[in-house]
PDB file with one MODEL, atoms N, CA, C and O in Angstrom:
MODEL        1
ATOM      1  N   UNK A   1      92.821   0.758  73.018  1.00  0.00           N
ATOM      2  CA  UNK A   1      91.613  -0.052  73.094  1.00  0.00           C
ATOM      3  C   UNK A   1      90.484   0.713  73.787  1.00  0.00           C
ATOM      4  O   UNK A   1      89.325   0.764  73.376  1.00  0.00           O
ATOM      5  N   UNK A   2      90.932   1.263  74.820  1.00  0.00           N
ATOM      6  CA  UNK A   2      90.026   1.826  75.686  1.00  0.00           C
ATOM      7  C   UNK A   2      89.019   3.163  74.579  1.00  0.00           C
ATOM      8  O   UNK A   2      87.810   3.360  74.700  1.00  0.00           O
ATOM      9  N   UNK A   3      90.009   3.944  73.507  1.00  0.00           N
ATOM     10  CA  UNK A   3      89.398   4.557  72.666  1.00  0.00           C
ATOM     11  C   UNK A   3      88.078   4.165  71.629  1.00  0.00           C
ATOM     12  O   UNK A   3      87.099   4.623  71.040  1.00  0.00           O
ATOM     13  N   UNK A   4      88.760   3.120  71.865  1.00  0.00           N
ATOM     14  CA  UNK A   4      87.975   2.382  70.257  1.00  0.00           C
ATOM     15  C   UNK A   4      86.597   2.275  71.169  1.00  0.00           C
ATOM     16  O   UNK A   4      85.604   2.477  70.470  1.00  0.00           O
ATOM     17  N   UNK A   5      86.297   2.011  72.541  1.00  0.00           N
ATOM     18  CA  UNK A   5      85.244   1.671  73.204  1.00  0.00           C
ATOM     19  C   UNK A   5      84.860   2.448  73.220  1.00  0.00           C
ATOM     20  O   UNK A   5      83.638   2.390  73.082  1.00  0.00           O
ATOM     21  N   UNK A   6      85.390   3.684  73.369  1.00  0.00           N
ATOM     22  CA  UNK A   6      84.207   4.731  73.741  1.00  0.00           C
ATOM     23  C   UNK A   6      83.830   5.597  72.714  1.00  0.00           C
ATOM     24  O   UNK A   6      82.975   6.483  72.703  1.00  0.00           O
ATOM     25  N   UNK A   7      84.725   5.142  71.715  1.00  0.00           N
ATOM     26  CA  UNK A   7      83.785   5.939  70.138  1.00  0.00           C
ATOM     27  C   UNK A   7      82.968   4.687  70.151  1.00  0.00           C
ATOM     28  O   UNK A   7      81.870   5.231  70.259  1.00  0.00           O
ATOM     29  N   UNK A   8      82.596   2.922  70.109  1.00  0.00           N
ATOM     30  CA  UNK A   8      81.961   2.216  69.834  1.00  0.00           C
ATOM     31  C   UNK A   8      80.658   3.082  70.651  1.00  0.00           C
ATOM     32  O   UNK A   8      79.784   3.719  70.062  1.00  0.00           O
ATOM     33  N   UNK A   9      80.771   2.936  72.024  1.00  0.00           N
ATOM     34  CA  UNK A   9      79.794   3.904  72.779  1.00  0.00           C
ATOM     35  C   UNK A   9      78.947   4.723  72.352  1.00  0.00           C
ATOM     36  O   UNK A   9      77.718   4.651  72.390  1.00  0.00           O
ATOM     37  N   UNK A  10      79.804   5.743  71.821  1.00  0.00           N
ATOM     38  CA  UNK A  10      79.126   7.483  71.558  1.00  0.00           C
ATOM     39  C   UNK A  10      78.473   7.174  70.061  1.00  0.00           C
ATOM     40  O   UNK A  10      77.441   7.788  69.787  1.00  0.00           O
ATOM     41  N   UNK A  11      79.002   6.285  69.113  1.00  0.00           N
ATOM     42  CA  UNK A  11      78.126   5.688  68.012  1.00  0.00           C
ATOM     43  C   UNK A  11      77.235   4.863  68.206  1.00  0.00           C
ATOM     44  O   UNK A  11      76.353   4.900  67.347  1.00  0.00           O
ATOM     45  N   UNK A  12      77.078   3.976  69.152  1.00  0.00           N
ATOM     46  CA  UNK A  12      75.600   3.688  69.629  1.00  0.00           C
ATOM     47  C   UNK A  12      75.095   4.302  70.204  1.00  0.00           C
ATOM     48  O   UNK A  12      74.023   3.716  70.049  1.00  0.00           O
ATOM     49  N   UNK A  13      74.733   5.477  71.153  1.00  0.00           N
ATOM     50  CA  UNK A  13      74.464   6.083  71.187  1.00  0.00           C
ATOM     51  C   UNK A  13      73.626   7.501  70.461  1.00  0.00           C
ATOM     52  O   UNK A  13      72.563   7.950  70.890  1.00  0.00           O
ATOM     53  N   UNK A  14      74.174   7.889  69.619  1.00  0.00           N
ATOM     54  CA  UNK A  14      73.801   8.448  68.489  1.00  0.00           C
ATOM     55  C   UNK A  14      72.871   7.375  67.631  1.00  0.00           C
ATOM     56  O   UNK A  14      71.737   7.555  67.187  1.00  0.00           O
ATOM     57  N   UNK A  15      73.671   6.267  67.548  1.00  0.00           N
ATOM     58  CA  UNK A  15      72.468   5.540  66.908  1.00  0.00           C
ATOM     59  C   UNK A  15      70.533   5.362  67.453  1.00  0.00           C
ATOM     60  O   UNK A  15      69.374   5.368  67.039  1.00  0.00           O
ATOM     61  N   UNK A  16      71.130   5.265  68.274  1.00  0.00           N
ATOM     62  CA  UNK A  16      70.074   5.492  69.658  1.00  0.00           C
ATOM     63  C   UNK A  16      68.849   6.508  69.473  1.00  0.00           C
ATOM     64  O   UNK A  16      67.620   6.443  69.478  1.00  0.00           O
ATOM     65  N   UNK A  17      69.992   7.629  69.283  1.00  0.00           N
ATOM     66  CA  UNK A  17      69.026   9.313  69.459  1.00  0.00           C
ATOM     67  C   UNK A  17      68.736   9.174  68.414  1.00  0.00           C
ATOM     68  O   UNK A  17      67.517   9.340  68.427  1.00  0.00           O
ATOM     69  N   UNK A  18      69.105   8.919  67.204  1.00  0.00           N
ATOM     70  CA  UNK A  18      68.812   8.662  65.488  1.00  0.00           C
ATOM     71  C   UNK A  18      67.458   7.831  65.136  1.00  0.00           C
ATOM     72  O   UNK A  18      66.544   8.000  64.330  1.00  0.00           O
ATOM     73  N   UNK A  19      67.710   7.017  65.958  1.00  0.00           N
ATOM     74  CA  UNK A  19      66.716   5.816  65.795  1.00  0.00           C
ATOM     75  C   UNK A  19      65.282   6.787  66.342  1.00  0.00           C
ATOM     76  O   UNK A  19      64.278   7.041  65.676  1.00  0.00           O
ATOM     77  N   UNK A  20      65.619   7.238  67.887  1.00  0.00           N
ATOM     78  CA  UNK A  20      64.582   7.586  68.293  1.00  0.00           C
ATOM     79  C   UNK A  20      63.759   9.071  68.054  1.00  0.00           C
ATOM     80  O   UNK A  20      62.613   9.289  68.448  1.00  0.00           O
ATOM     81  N   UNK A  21      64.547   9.946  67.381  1.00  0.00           N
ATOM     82  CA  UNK A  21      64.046  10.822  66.419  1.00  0.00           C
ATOM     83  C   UNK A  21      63.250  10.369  65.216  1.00  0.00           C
ATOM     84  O   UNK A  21      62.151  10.916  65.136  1.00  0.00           O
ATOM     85  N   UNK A  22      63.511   9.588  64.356  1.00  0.00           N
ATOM     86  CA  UNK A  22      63.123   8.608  63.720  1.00  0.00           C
ATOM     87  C   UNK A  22      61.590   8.239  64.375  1.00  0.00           C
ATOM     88  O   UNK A  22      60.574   8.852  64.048  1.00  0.00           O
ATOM     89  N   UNK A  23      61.611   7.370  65.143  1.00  0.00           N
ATOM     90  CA  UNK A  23      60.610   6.990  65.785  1.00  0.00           C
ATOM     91  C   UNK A  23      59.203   8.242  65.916  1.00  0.00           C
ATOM     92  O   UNK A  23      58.012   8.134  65.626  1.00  0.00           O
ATOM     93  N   UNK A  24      59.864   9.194  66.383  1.00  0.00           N
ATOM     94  CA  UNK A  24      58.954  10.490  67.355  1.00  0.00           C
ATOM     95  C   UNK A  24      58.504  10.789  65.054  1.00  0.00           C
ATOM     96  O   UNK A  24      57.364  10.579  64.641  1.00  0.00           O
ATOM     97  N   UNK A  25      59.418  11.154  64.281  1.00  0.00           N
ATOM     98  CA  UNK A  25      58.921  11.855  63.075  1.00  0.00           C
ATOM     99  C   UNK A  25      57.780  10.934  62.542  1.00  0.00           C
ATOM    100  O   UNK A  25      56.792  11.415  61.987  1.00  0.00           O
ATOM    101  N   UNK A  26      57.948   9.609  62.727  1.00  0.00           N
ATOM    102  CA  UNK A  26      56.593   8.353  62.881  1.00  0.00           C
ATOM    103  C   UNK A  26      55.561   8.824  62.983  1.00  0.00           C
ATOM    104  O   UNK A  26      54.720   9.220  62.176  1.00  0.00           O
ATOM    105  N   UNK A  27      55.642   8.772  64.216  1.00  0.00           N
ATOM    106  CA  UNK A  27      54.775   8.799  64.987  1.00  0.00           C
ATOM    107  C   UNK A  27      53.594  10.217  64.328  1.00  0.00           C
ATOM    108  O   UNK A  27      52.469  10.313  63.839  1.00  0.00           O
ATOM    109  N   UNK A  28      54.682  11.060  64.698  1.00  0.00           N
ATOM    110  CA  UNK A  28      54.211  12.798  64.404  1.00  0.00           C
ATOM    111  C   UNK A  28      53.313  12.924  63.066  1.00  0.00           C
ATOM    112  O   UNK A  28      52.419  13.743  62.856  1.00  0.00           O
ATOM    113  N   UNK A  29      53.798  11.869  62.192  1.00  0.00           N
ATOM    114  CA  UNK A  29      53.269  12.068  60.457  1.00  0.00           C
ATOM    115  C   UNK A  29      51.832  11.229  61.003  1.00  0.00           C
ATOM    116  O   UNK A  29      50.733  11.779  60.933  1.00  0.00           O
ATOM    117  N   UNK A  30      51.949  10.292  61.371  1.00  0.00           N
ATOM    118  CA  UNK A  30      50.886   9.124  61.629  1.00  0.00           C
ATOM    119  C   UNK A  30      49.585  10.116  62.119  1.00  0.00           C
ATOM    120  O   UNK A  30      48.441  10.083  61.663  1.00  0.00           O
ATOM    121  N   UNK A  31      50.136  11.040  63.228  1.00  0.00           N
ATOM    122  CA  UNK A  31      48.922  11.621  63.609  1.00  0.00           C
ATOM    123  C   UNK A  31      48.483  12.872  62.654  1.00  0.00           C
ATOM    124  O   UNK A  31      47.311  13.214  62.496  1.00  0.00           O
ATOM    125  N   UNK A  32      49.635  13.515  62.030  1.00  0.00           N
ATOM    126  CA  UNK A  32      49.114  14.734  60.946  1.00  0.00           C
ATOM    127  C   UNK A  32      47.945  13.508  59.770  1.00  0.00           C
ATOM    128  O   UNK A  32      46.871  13.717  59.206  1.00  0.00           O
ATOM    129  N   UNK A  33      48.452  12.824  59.809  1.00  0.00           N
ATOM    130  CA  UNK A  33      47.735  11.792  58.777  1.00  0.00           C
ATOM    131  C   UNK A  33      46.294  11.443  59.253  1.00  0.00           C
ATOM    132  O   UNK A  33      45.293  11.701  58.583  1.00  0.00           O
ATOM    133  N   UNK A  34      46.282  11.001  60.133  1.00  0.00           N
ATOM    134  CA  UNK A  34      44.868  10.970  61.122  1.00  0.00           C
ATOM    135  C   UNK A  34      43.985  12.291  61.163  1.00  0.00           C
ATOM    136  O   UNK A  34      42.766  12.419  61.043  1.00  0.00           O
ATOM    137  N   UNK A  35      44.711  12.975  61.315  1.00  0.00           N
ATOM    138  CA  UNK A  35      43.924  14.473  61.339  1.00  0.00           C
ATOM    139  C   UNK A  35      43.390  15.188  60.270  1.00  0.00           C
ATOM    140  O   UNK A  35      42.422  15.939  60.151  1.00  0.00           O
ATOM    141  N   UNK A  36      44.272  14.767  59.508  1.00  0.00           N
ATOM    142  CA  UNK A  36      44.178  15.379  57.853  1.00  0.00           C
ATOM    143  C   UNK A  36      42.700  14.330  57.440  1.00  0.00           C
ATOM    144  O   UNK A  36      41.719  14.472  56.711  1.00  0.00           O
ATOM    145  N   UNK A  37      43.031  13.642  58.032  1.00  0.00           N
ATOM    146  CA  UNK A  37      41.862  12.155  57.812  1.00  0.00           C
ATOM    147  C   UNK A  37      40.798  12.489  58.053  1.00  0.00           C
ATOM    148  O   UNK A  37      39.966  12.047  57.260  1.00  0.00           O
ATOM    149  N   UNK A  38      40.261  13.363  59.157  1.00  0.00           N
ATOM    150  CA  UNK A  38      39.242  13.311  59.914  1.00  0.00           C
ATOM    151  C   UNK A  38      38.564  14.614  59.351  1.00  0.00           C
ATOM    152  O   UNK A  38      37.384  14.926  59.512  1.00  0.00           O
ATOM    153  N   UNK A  39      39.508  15.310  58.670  1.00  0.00           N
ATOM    154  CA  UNK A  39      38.673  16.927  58.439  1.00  0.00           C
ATOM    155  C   UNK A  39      37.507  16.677  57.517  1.00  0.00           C
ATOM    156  O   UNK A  39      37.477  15.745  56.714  1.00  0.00           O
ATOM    157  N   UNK A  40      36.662  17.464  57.663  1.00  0.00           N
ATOM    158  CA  UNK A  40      35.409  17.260  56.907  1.00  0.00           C
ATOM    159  C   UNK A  40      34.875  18.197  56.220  1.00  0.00           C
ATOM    160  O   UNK A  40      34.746  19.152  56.986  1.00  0.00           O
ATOM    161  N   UNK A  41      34.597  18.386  55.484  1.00  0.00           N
ATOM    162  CA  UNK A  41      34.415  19.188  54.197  1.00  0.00           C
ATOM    163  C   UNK A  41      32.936  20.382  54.689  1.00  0.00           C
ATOM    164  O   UNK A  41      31.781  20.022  54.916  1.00  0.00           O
ATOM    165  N   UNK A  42      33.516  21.896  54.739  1.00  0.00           N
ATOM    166  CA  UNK A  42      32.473  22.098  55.106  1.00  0.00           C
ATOM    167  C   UNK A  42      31.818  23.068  54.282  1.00  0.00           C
ATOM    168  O   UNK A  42      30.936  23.906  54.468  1.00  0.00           O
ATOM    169  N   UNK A  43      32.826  22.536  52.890  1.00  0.00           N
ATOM    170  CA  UNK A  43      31.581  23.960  52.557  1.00  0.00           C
ATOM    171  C   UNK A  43      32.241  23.347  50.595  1.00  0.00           C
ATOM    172  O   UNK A  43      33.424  23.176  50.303  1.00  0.00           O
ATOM    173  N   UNK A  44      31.220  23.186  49.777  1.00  0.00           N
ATOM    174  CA  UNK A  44      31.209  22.638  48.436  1.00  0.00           C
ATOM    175  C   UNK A  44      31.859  23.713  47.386  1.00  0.00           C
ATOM    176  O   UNK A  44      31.918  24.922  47.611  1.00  0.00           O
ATOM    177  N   UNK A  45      32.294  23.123  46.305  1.00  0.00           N
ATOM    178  CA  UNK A  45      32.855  23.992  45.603  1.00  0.00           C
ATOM    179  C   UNK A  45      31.608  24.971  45.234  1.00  0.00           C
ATOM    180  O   UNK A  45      31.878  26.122  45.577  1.00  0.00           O
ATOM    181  N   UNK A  46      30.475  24.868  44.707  1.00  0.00           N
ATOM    182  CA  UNK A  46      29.678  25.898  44.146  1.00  0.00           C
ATOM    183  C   UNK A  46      28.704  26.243  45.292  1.00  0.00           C
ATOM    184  O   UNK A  46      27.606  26.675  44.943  1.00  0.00           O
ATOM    185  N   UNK A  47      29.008  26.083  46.914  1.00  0.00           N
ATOM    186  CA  UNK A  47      28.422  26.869  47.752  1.00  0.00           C
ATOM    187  C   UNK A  47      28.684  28.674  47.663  1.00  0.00           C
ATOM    188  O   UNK A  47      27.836  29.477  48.051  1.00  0.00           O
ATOM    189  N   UNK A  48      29.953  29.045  47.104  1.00  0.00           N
ATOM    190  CA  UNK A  48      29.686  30.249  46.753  1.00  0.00           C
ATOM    191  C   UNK A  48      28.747  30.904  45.857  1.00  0.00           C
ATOM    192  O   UNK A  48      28.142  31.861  46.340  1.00  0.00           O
ATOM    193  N   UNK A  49      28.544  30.640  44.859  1.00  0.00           N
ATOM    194  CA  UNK A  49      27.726  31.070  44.290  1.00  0.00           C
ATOM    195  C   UNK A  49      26.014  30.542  44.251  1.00  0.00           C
ATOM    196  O   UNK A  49      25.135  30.820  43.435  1.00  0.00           O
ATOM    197  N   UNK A  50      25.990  30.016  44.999  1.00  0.00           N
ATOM    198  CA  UNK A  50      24.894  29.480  45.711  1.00  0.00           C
ATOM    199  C   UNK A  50      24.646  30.671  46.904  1.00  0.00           C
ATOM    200  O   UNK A  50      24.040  31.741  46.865  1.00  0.00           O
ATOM    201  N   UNK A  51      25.117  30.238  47.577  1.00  0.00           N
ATOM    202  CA  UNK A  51      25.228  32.126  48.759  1.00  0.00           C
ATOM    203  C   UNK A  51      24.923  33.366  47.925  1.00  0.00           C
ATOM    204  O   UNK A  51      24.200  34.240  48.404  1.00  0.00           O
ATOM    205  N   UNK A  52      25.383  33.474  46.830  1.00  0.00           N
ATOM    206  CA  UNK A  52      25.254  34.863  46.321  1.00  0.00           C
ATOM    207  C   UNK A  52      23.776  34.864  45.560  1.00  0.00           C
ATOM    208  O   UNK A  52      23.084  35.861  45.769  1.00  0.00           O
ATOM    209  N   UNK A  53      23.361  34.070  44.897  1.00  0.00           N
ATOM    210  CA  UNK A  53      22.062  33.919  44.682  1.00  0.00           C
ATOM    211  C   UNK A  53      20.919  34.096  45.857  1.00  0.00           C
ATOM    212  O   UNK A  53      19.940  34.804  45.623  1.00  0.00           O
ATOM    213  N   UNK A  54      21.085  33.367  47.253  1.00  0.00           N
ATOM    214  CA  UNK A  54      20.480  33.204  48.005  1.00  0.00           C
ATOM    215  C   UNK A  54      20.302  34.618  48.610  1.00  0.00           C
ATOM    216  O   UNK A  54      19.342  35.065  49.239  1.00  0.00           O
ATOM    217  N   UNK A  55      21.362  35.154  48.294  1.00  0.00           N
ATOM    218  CA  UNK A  55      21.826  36.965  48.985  1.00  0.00           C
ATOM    219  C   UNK A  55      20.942  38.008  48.144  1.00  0.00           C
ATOM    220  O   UNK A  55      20.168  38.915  48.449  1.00  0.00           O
ATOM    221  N   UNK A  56      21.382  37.499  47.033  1.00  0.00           N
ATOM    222  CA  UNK A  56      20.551  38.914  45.930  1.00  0.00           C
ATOM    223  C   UNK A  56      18.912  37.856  45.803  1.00  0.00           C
ATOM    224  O   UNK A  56      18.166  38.228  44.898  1.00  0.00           O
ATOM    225  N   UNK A  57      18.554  36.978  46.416  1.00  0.00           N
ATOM    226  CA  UNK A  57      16.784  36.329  46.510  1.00  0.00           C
ATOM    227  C   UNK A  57      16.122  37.981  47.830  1.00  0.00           C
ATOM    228  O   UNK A  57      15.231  38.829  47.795  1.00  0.00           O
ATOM    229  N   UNK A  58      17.617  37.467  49.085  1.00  0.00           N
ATOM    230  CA  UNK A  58      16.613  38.039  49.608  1.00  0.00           C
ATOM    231  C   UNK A  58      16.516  39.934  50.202  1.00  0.00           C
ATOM    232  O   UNK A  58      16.071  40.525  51.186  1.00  0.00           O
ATOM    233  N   UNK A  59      17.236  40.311  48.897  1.00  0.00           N
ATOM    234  CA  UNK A  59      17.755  41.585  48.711  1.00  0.00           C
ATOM    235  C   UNK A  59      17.021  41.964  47.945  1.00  0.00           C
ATOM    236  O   UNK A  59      16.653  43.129  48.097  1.00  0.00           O
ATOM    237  N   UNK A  60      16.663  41.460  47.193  1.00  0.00           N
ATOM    238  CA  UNK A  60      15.178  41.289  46.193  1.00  0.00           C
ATOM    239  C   UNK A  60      15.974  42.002  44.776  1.00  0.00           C
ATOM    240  O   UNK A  60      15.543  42.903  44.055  1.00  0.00           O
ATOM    241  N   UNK A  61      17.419  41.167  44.667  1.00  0.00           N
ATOM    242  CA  UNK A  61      17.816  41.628  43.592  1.00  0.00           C
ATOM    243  C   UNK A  61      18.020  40.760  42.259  1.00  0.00           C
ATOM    244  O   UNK A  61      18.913  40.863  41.418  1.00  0.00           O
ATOM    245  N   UNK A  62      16.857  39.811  42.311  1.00  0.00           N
ATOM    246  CA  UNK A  62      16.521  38.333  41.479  1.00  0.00           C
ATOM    247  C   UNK A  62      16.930  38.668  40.282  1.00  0.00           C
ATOM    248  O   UNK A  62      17.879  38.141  39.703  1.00  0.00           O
ATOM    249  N   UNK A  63      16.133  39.692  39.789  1.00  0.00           N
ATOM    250  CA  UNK A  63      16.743  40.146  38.309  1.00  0.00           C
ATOM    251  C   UNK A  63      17.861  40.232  37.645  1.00  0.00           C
ATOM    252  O   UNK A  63      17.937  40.003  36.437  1.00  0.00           O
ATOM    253  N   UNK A  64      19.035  40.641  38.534  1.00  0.00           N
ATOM    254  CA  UNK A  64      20.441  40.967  37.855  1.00  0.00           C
ATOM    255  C   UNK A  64      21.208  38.996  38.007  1.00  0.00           C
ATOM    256  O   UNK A  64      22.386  38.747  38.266  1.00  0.00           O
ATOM    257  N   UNK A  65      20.542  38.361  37.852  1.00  0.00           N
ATOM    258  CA  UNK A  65      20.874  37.273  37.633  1.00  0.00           C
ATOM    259  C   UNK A  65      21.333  36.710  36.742  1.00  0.00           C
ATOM    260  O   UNK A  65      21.578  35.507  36.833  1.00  0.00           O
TER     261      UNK A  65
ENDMDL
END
């Protein structure tokens, strides 16, 4: 009997640490999620070639356009 208690034990237990790993990977996504949330866009898809125009304006290389 005394066995059966203390595997009942060490399996709640584990359930425990299970649960609360669980909990912390929650948590952890919740804030990658928030963050991922908050980033802000800093630069447009056709800002490159926008830059390169703006580069050869003032390179004074307008022509090879």
């Amino acid at each position: 009997m005394k066995k059966k208690v203390e595997l009942w034990k060490a399996q709640l237990q584990e359930e425990k640490a299970n649960s609360h790993q669980e909990g912390n990977r929650d948590r952890d996504r919740e804030v990658a999620r928030i963050a991922i949330a908050s980033i802000k866009r800093t630069i447009e898809f056709d800002d490159a070639i926008q830059i390169k125009r703006d580069f050869l304006v003032i390179i004074g290389a307008m022509n090879h356009l």
